[in-house]
PATI-9907 format. One record per atom (N, C-alpha, C): x, y, z; atom name; residue number from 1; residue in three letters. Coordinates in nm, 2 decimals, padded with zeros to 4 digits, always signed. Layout:
# residues N
      x      y      z name resi resn
      X      Y      Z   CA  NUM  ala
...
END
This chain:
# residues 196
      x      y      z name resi resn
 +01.06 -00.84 -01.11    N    1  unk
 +00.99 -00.73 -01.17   CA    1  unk
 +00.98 -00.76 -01.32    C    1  unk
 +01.07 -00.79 -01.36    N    2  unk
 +01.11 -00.81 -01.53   CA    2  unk
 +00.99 -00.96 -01.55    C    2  unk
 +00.99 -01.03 -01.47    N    3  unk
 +00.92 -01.14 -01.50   CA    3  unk
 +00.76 -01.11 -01.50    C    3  unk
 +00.71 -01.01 -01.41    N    4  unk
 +00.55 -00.96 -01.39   CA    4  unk
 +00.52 -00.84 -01.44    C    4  unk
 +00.65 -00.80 -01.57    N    5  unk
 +00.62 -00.70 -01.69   CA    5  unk
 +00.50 -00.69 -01.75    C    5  unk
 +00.49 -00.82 -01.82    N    6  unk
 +00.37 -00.86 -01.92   CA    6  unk
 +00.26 -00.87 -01.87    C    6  unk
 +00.26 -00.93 -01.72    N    7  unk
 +00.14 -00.95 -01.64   CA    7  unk
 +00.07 -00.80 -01.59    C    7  unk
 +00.13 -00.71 -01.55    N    8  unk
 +00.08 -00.61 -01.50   CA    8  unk
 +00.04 -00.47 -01.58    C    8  unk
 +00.14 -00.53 -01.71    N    9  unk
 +00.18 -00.41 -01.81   CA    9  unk
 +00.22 -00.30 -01.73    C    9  unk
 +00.33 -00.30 -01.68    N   10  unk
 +00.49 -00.19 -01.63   CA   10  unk
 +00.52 -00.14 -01.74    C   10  unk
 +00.54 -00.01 -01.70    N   11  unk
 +00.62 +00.11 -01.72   CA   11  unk
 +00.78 +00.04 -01.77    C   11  unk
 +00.80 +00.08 -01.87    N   12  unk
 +00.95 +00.03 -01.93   CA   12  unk
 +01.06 +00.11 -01.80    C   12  unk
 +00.99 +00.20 -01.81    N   13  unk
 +01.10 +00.30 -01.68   CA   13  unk
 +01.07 +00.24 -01.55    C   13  unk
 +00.97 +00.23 -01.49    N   14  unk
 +00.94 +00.20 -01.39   CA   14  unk
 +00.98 +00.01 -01.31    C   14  unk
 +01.01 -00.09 -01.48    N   15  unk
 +01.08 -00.16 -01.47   CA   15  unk
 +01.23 -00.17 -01.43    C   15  unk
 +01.31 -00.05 -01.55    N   16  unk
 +01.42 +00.00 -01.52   CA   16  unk
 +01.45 +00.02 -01.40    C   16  unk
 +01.41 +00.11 -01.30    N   17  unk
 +01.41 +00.17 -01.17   CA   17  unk
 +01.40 +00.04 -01.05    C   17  unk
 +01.32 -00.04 -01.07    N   18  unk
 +01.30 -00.22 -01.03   CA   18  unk
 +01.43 -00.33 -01.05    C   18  unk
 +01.46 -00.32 -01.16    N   19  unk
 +01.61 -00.41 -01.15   CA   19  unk
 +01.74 -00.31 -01.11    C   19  unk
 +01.72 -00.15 -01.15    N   20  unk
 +01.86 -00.14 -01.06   CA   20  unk
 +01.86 -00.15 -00.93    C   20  unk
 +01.73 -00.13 -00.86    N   21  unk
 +01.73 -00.17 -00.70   CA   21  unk
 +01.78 -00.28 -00.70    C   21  unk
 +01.69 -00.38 -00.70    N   22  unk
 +01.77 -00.53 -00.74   CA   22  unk
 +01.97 -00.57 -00.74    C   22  unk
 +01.96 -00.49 -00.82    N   23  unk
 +02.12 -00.51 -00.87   CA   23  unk
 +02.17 -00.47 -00.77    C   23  unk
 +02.14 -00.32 -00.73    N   24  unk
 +02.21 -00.28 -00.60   CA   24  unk
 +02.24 -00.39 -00.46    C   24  unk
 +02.11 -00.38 -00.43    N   25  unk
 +02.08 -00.47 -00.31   CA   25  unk
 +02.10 -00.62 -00.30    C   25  unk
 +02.12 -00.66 -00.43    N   26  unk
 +02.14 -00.79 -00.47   CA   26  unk
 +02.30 -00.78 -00.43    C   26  unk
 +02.39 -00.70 -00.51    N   27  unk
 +02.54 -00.70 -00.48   CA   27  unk
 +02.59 -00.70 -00.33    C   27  unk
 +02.49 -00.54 -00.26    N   28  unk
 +02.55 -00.58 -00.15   CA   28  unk
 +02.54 -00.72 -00.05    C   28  unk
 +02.42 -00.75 -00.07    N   29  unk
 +02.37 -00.87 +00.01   CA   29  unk
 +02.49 -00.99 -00.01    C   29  unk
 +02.48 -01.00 -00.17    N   30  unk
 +02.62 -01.10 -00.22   CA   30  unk
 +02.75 -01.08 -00.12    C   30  unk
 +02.77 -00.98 -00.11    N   31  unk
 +02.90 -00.97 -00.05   CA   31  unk
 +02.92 -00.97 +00.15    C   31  unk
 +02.79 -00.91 +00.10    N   32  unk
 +02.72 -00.88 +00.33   CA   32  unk
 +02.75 -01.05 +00.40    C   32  unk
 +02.62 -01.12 +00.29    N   33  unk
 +02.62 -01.28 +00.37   CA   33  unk
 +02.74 -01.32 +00.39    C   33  unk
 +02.85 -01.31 +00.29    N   34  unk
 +02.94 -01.44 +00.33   CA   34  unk
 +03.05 -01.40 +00.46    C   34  unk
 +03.04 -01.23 +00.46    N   35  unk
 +03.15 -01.17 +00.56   CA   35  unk
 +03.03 -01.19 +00.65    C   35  unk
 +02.92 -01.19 +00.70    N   36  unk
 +02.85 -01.22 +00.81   CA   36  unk
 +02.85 -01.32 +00.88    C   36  unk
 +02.89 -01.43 +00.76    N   37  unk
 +02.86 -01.58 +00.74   CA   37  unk
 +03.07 -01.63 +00.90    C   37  unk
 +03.13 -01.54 +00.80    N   38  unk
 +03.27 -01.57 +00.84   CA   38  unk
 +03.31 -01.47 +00.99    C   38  unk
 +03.23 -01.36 +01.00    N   39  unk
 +03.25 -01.33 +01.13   CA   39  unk
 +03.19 -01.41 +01.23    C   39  unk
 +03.08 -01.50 +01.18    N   40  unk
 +02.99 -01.52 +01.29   CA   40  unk
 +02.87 -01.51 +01.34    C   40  unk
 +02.83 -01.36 +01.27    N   41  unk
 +02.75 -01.28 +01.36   CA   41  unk
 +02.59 -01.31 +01.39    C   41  unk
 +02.58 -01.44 +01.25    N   42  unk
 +02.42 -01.46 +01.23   CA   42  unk
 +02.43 -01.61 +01.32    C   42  unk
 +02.54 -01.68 +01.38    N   43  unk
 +02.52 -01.78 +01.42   CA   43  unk
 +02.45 -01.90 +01.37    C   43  unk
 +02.51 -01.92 +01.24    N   44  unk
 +02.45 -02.00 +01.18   CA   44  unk
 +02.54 -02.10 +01.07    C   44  unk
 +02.49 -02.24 +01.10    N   45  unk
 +02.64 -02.35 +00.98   CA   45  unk
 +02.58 -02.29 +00.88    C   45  unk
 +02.66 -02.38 +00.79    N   46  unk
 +02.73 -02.37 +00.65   CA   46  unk
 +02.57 -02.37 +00.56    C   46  unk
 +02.53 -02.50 +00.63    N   47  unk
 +02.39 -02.54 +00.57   CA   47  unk
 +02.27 -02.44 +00.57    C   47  unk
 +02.25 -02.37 +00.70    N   48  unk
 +02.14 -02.28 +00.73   CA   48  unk
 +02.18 -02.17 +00.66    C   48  unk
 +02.31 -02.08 +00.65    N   49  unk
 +02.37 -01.97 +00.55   CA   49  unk
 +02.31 -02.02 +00.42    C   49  unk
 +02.29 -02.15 +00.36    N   50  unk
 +02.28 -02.10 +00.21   CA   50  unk
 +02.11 -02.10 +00.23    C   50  unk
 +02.02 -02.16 +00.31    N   51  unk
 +01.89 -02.17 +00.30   CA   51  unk
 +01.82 -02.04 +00.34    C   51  unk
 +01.95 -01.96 +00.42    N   52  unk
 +01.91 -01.77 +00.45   CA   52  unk
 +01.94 -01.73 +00.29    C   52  unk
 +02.04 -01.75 +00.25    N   53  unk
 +02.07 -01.64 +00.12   CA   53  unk
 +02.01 -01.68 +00.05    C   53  unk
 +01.94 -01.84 -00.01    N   54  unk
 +01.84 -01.89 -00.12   CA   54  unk
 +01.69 -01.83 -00.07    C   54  unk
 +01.69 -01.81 +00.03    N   55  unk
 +01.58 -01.78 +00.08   CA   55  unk
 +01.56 -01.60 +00.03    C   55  unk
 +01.62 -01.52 +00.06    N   56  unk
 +01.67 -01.42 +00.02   CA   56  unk
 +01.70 -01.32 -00.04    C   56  unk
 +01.81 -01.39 -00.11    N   57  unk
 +01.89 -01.30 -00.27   CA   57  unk
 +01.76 -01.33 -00.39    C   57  unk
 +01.75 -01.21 -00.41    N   58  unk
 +01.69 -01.17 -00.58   CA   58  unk
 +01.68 -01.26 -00.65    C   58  unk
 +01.82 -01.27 -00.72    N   59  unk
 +01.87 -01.29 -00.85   CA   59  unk
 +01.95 -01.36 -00.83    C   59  unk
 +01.95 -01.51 -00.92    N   60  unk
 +01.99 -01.61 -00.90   CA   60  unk
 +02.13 -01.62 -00.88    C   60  unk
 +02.19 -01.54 -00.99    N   61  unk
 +02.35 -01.51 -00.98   CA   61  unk
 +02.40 -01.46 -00.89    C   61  unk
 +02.37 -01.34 -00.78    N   62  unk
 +02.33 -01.31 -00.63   CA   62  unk
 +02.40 -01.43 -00.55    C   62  unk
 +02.27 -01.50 -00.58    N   63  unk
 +02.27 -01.62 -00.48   CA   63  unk
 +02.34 -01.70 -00.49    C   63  unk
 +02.40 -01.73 -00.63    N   64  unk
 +02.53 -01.83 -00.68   CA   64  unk
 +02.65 -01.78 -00.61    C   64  unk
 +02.68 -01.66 -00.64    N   65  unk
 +02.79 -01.62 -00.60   CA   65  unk
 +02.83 -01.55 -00.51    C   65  unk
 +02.70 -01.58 -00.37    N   66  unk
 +02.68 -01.56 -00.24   CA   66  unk
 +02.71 -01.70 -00.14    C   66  unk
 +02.67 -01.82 -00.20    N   67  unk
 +02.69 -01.96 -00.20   CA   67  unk
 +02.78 -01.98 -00.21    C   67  unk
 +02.87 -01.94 -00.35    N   68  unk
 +03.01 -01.96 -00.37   CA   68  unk
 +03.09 -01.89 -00.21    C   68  unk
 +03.04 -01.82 -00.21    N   69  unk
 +03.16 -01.75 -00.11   CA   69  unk
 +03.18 -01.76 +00.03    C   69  unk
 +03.05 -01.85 +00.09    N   70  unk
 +03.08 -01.90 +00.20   CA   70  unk
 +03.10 -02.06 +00.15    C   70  unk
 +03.08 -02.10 +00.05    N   71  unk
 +03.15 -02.26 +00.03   CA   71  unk
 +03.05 -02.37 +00.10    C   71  unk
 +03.11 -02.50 +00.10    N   72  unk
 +03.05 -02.62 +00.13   CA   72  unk
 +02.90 -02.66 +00.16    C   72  unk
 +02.85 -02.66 +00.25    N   73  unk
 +02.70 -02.73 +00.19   CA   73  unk
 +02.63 -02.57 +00.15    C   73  unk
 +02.65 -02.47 +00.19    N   74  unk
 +02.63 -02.34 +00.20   CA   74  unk
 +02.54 -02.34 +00.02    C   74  unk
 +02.68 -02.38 -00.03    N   75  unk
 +02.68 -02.34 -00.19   CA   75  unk
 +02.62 -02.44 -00.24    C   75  unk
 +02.52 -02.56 -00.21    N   76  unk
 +02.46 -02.64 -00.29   CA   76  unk
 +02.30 -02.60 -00.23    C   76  unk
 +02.31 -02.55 -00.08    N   77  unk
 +02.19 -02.54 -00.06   CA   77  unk
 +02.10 -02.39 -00.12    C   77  unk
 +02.21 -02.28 -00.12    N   78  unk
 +02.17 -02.15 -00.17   CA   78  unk
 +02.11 -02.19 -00.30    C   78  unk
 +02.17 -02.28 -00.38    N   79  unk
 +02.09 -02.26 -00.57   CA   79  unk
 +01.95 -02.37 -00.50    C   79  unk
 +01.96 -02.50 -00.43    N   80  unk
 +01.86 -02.58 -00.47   CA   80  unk
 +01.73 -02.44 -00.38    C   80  unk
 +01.74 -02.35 -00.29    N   81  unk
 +01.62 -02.28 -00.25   CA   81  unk
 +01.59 -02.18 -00.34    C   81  unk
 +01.70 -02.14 -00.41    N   82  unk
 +01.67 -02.01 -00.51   CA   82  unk
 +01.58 -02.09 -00.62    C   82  unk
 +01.64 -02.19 -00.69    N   83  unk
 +01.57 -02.28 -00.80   CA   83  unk
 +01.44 -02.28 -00.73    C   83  unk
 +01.39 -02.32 -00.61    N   84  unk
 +01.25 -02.33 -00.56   CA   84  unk
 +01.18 -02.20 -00.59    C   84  unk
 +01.24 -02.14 -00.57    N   85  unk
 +01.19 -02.02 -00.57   CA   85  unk
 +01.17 -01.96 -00.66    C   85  unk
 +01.24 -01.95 -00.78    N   86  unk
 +01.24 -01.95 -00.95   CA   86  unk
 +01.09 -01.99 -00.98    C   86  unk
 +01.09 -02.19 -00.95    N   87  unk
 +00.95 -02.23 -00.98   CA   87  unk
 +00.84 -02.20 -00.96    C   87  unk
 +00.85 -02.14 -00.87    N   88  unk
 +00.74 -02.05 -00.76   CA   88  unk
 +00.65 -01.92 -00.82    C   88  unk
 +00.74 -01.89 -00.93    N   89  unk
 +00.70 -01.77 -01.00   CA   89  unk
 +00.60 -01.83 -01.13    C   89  unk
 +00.64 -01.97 -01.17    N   90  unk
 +00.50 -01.97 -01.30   CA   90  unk
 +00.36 -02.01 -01.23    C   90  unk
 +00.36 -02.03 -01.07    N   91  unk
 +00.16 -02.02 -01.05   CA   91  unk
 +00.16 -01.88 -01.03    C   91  unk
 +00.29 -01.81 -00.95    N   92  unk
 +00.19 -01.71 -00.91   CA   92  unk
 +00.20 -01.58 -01.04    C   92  unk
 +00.30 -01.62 -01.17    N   93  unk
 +00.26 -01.52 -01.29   CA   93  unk
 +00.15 -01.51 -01.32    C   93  unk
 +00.06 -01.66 -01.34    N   94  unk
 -00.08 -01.70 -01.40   CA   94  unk
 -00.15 -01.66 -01.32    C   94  unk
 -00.15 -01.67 -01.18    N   95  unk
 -00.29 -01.60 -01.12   CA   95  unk
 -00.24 -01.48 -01.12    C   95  unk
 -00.17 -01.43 -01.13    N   96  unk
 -00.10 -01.22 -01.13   CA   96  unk
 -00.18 -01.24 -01.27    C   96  unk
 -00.18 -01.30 -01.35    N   97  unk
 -00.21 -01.27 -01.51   CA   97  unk
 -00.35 -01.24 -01.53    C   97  unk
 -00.45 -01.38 -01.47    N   98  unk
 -00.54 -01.33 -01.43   CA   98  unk
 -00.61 -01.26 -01.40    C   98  unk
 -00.56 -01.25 -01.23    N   99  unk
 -00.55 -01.07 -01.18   CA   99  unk
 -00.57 -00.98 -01.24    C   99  unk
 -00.54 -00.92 -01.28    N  100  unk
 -00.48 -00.79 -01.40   CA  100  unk
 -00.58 -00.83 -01.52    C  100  unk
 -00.62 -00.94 -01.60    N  101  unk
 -00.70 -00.95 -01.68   CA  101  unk
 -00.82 -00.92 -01.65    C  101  unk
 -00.90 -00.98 -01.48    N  102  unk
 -01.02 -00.94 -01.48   CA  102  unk
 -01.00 -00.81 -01.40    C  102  unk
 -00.92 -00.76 -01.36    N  103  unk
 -00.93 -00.61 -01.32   CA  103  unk
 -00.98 -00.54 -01.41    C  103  unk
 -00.89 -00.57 -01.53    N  104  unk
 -00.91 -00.45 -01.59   CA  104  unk
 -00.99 -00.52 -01.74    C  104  unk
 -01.09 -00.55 -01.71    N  105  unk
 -01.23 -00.59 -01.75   CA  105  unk
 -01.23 -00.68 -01.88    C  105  unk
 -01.07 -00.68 -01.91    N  106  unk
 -01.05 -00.84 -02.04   CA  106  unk
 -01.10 -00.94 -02.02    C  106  unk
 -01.16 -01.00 -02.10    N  107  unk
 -01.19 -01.17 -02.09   CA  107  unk
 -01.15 -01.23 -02.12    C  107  unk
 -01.04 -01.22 -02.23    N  108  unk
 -00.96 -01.31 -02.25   CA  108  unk
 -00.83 -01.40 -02.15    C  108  unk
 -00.81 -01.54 -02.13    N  109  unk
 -00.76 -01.59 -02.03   CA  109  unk
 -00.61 -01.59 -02.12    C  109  unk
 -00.64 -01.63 -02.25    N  110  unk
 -00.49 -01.63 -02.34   CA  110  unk
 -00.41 -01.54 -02.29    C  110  unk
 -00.47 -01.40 -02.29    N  111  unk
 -00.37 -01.27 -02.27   CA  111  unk
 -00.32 -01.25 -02.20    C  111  unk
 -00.37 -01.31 -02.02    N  112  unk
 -00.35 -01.33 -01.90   CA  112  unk
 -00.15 -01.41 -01.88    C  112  unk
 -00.23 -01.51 -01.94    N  113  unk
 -00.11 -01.63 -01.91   CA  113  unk
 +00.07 -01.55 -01.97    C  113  unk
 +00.14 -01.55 -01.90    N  114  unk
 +00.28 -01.52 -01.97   CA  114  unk
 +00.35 -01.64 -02.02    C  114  unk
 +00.36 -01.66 -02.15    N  115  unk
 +00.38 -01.79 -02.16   CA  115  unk
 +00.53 -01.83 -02.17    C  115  unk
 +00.61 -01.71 -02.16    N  116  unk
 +00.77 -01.74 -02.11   CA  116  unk
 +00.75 -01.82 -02.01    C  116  unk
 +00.69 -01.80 -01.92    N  117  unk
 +00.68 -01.92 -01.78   CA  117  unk
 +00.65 -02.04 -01.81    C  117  unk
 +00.49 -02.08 -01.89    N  118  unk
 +00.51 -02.22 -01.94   CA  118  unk
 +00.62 -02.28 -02.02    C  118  unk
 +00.72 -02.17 -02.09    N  119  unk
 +00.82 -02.28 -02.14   CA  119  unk
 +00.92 -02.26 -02.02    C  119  unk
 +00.95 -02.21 -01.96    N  120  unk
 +01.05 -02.19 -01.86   CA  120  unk
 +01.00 -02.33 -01.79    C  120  unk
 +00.89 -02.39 -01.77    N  121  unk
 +00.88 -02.50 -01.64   CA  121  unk
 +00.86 -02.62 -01.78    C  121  unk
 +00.82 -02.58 -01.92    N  122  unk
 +00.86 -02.71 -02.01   CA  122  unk
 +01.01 -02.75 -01.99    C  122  unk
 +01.10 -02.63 -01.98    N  123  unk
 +01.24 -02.68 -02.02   CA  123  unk
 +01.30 -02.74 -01.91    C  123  unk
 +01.24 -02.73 -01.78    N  124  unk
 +01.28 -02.78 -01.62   CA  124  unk
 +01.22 -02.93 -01.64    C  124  unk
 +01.07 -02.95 -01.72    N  125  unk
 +01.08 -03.06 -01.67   CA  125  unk
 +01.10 -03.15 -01.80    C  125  unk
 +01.16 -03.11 -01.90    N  126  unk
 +01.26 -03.17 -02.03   CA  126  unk
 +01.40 -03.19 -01.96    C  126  unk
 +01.45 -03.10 -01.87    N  127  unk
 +01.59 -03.11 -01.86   CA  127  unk
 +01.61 -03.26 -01.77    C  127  unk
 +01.51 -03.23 -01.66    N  128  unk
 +01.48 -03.34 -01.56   CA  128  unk
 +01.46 -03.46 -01.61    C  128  unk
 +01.42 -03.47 -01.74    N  129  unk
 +01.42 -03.61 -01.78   CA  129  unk
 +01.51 -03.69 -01.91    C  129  unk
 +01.58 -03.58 -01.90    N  130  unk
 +01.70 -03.62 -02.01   CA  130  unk
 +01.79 -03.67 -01.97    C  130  unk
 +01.79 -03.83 -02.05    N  131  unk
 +01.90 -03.90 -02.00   CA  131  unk
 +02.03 -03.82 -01.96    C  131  unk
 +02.09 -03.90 -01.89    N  132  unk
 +02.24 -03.85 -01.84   CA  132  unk
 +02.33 -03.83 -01.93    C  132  unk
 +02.30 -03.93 -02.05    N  133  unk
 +02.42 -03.95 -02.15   CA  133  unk
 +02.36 -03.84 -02.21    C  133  unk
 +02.28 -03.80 -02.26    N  134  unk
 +02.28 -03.66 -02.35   CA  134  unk
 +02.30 -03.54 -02.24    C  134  unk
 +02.20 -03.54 -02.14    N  135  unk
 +02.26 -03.46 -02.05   CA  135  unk
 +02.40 -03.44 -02.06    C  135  unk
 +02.54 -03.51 -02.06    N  136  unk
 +02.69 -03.49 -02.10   CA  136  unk
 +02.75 -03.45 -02.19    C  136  unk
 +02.67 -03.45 -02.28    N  137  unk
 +02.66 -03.41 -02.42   CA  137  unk
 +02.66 -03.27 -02.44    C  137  unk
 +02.45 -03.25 -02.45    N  138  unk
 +02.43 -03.12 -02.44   CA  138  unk
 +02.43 -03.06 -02.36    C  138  unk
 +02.48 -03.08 -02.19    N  139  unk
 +02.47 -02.95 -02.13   CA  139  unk
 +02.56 -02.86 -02.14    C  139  unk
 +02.68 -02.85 -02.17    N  140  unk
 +02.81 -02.74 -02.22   CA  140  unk
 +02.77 -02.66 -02.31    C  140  unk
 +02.69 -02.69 -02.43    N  141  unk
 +02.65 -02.63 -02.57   CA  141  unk
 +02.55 -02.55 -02.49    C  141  unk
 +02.46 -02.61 -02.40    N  142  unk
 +02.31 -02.51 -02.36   CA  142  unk
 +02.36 -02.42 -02.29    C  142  unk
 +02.45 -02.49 -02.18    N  143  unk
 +02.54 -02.35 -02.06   CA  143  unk
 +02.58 -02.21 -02.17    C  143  unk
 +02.68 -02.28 -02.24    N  144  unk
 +02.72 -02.16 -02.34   CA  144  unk
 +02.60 -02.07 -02.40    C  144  unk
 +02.54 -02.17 -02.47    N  145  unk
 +02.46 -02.06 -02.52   CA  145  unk
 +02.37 -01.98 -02.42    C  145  unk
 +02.32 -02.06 -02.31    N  146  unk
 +02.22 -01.99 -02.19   CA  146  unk
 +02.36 -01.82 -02.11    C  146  unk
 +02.45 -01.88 -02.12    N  147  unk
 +02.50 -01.78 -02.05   CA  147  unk
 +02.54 -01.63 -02.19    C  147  unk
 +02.58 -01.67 -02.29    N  148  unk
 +02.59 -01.57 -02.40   CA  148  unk
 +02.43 -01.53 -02.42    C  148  unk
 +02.33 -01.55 -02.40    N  149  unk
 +02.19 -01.51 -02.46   CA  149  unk
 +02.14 -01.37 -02.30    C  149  unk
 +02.19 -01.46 -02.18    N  150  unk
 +02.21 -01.36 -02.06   CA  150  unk
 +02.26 -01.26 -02.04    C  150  unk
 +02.40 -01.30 -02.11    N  151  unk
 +02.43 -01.17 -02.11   CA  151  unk
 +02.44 -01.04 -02.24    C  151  unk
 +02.38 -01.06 -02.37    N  152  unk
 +02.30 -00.96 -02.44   CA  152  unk
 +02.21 -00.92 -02.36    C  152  unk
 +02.10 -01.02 -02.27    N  153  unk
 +01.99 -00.95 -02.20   CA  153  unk
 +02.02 -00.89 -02.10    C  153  unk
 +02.14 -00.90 -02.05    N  154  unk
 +02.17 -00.75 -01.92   CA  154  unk
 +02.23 -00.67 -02.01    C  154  unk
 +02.32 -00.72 -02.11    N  155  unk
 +02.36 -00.49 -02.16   CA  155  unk
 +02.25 -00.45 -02.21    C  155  unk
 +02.16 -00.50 -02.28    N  156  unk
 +02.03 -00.46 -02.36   CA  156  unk
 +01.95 -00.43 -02.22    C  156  unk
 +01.93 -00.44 -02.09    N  157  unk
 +01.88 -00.42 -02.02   CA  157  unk
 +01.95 -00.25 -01.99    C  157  unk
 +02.09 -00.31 -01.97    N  158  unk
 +02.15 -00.20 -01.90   CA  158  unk
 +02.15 -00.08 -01.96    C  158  unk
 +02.11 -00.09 -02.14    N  159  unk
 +02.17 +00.05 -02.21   CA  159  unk
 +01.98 +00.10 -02.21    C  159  unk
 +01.94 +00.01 -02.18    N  160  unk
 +01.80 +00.10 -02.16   CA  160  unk
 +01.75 +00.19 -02.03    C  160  unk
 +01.84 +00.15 -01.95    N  161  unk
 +01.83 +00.23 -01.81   CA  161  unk
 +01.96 +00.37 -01.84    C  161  unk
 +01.87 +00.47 -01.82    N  162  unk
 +01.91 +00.62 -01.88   CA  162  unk
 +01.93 +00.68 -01.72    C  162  unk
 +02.00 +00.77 -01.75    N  163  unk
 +02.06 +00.85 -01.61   CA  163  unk
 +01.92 +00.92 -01.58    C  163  unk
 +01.86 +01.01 -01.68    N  164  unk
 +01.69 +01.04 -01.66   CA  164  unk
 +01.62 +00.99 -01.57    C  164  unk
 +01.62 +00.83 -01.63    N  165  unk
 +01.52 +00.76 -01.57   CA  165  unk
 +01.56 +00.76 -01.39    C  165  unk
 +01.64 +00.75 -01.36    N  166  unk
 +01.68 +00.75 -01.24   CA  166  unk
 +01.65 +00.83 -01.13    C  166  unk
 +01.71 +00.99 -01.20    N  167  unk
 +01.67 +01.07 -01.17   CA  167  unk
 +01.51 +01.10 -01.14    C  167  unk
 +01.45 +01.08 -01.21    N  168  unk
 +01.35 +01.10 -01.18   CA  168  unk
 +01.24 +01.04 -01.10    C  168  unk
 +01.29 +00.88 -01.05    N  169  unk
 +01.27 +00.78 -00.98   CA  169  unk
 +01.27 +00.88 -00.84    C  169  unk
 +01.35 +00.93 -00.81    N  170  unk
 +01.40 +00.98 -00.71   CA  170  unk
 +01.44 +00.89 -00.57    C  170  unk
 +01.45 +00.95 -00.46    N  171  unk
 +01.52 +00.81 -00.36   CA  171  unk
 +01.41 +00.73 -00.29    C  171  unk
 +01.28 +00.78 -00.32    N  172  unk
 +01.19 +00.67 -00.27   CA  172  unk
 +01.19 +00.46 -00.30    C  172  unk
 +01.21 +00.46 -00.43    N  173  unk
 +01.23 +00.36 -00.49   CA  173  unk
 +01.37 +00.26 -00.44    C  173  unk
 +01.46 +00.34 -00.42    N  174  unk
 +01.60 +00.28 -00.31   CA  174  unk
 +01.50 +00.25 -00.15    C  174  unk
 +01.49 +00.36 -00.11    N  175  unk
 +01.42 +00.33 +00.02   CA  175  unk
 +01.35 +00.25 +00.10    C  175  unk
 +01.26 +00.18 -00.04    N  176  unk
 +01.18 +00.11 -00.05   CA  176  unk
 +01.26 -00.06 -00.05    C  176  unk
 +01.34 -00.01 -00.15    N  177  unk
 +01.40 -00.18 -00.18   CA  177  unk
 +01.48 -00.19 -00.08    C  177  unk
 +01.52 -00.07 +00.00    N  178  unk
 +01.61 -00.12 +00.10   CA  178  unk
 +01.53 -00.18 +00.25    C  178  unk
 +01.42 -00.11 +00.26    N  179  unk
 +01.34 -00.14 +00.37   CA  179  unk
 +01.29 -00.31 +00.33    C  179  unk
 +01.25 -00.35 +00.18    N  180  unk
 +01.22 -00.45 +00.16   CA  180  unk
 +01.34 -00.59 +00.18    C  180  unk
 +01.47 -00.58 +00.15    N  181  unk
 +01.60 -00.61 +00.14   CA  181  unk
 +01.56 -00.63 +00.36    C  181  unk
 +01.61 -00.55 +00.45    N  182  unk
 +01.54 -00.57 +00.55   CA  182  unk
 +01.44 -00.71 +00.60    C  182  unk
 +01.36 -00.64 +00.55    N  183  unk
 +01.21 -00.73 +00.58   CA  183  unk
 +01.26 -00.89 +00.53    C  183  unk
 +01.30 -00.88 +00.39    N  184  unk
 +01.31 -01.03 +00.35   CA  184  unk
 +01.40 -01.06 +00.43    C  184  unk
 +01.51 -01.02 +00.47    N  185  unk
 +01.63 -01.08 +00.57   CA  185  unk
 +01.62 -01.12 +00.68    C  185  unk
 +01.54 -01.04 +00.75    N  186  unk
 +01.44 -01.10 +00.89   CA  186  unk
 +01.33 -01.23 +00.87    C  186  unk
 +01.29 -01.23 +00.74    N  187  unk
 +01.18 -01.33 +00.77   CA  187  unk
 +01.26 -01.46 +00.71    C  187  unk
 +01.34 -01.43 +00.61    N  188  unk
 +01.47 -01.57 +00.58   CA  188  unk
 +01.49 -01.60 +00.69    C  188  unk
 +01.58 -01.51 +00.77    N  189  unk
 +01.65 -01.58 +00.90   CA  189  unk
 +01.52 -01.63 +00.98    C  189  unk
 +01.45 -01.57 +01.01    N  190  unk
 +01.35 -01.63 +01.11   CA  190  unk
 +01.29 -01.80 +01.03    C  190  unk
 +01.28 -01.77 +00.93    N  191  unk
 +01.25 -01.93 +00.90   CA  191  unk
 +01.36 -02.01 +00.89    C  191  unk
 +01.49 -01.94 +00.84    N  192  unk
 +01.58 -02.05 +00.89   CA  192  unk
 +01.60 -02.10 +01.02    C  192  unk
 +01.59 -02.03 +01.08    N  193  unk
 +01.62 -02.04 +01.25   CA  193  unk
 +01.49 -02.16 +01.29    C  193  unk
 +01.37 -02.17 +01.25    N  194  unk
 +01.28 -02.24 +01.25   CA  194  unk
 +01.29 -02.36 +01.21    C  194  unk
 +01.31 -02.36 +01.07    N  195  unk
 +01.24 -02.48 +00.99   CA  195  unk
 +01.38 -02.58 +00.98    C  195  unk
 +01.54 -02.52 +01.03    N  196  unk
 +01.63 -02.57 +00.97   CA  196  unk
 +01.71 -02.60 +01.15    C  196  unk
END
């Protein structure tokens, strides 16, 4: 939601109301897969578990620490489907950008495009081609700073989500993410069960 802000022009609240679903359903899932994963119940290795929960989980840290917790190939395959999935979002921001541009009768294509996305797939495909030896270098300095910059952007997220806004959301918005949480889980597992 936070990423198809600018594209659709959202409701700051109505955003709000979008990532605490998220967060919610993101946690429990985090925690559901791996005790699912360890009773049994989904009948599925190590490998097929992480390409259900990359397939799946929200939010990337979700899925990191959904991967982490069932372990071995589980936890390399959860990030490489979620990363797919990440990239997946700069075509379909630009045609959502689009979208929304000639809906609502703009002509300009500049205004459409979100351009956090084009640097988001500049920096994927700079990282991809940076030698190894700086790669060793600078990736500790980037981690640090990528993870300290993340996390101002969740309290600053968090202190803008007001008990109000909540409230006023009412339980349809849960309802929703939960029936959606559902749906995505059936059609992960069904493609895992498929393709894997």
């Amino acid at each position: 939601m936070l990423a198809t802000q600018s594209s659709i022009h959202a409701k700051a609240e109505n955003v709000a109301v979008a990532v605490c679903t998220v967060v919610v359903f993101g946690t429990i899932g985090m925690f559901l897969y791996p005790l699912l994963y360890q009773l049994g119940v989904l009948g599925l290795e190590a490998k097929q578990m992480g390409f259900l929960m990359g397939a799946s989980l929200h939010e990337v840290a979700h899925a990191v620490a959904a991967g982490a917790g069932v372990g071995g190939d589980a936890e390399q395959t959860t990030v490489i489907i979620k990363m797919l999935r990440v990239l997946m979002l700069v075509p379909f921001l630009v045609m959502l950008g689009v979208f929304f541009t000639e809906k609502s009768g703009e002509k300009s294509i500049k205004a459409a495009v979100p351009y956090f996305a084009l640097w988001f797939l500049a920096v994927v495909v700079a990282g991809s081609l940076m030698p190894q030896g700086v790669q060793a270098v600078a990736l500790p300095y980037i981690v640090g700073l990528d993870t300290f910059l993340l996390t101002v952007a969740m309290i600053a997220l968090g202190l803008g989500i007001r008990k109000d806004v909540l409230e006023n959301a009412g339980k349809r918005p849960f309802i929703l993410a939960a029936v959606l949480m559902l749906w995505l889980f059936a059609a992960a597992y069904g493609l895992t069960v498929i393709l894997t």
